[in-house]
C-alpha positions as CSV (number, residue, x, y, z in Angstrom):
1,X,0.0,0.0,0.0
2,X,1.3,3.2,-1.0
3,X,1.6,6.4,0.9
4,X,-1.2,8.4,-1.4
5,X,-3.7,5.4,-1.2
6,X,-3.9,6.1,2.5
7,X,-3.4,10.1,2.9
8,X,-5.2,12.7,0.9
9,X,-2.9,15.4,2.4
10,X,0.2,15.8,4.5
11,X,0.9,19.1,6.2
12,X,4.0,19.8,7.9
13,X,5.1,19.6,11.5
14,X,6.1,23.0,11.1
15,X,2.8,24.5,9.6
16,X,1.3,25.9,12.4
17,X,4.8,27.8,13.7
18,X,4.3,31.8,12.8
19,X,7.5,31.9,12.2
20,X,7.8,29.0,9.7
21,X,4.6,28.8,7.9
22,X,5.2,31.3,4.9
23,X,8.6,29.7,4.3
24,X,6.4,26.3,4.2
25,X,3.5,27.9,2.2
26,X,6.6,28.9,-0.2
27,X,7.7,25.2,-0.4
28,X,4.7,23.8,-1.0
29,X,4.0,26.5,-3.6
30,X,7.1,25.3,-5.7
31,X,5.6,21.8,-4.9
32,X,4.5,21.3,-8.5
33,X,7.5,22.7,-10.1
34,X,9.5,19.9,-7.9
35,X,6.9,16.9,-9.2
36,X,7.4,17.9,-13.5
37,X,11.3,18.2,-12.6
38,X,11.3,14.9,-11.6
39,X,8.7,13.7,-14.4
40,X,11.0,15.4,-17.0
41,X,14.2,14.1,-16.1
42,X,12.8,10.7,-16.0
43,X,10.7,11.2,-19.3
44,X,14.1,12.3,-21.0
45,X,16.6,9.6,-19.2
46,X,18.4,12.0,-17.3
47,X,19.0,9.6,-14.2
48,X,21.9,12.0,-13.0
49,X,19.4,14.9,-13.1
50,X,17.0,13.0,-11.4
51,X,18.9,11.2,-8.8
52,X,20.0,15.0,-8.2
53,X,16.6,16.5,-7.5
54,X,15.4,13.5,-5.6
55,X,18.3,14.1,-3.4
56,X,17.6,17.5,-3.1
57,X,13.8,17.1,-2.1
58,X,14.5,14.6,0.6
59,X,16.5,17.3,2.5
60,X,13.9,20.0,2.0
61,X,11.3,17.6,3.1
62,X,13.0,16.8,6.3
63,X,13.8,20.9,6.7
64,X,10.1,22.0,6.1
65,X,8.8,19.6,8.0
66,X,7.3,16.8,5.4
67,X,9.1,13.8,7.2
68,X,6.7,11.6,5.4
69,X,8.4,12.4,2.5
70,X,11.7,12.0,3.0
71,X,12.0,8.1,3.0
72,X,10.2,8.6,-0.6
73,X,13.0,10.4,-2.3
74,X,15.4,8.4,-0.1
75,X,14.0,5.5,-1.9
76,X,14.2,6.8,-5.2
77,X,17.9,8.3,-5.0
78,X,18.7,5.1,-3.6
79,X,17.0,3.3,-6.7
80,X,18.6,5.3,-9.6
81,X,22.1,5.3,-7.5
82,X,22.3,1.8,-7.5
83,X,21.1,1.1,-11.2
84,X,17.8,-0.7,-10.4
85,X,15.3,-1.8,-13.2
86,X,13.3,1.3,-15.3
87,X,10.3,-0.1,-13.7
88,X,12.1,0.2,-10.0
89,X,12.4,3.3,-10.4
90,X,9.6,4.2,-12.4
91,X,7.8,2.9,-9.2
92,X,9.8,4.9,-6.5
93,X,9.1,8.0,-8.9
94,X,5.2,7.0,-8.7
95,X,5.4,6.8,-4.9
96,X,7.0,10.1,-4.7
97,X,4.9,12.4,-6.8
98,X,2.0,10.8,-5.7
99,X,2.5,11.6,-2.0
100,X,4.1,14.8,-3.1
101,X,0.7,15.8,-4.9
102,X,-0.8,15.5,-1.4
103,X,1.7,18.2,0.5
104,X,-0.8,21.3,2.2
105,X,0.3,24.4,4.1
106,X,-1.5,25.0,7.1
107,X,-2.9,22.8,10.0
108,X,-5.0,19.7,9.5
């Protein structure tokens, strides 16, 4: 079972700081620029390009507060580092957008 079959959003742990919510309203404003970065780079082959934004995500995951992503793009770094199958990594990719489609600002 995958992440996005069980959640239809996750907010961040920092969401509700005053201090931190604009910075993670700004995150997940970029959100959908993140998800057709990795889309493209896998569309076009470019597993350096994608390895490199996966890597990049799982930190800014983990720093905005979205630890339920970070295992995701831990998994697919992990998957196009060590030269798994298309269809590994096609899978990880899946996993990832999907539960990056569900990111919110806010507070539940």
């Amino acid at each position: 079972m995958t992440t996005t079959e069980t959640v239809s959003a996750i907010y961040s742990s920092l969401g509700a700081d005053p201090d931190l919510g604009e910075l993670v309203e700004m995150f997940v404003e970029e959100m959908p620029q993140r998800i057709a970065t990795l889309e493209s780079t896998f569309a076009e082959q470019d597993l350096a390009g994608l390895k490199r934004t996966a890597h990049q995500l799982k930190g800014a995951c983990g720093s905005y507060g979205f630890s339920q992503l970070t295992p995701l793009a831990a998994r697919l770094e992990a998957a196009v580092r060590d030269g798994e199958s298309a269809e590994a990594i096609e899978s990880a990719l899946t996993e990832l957008v999907g539960a990056c489609r569900c990111v919110r600002a806010g507070t539940p």
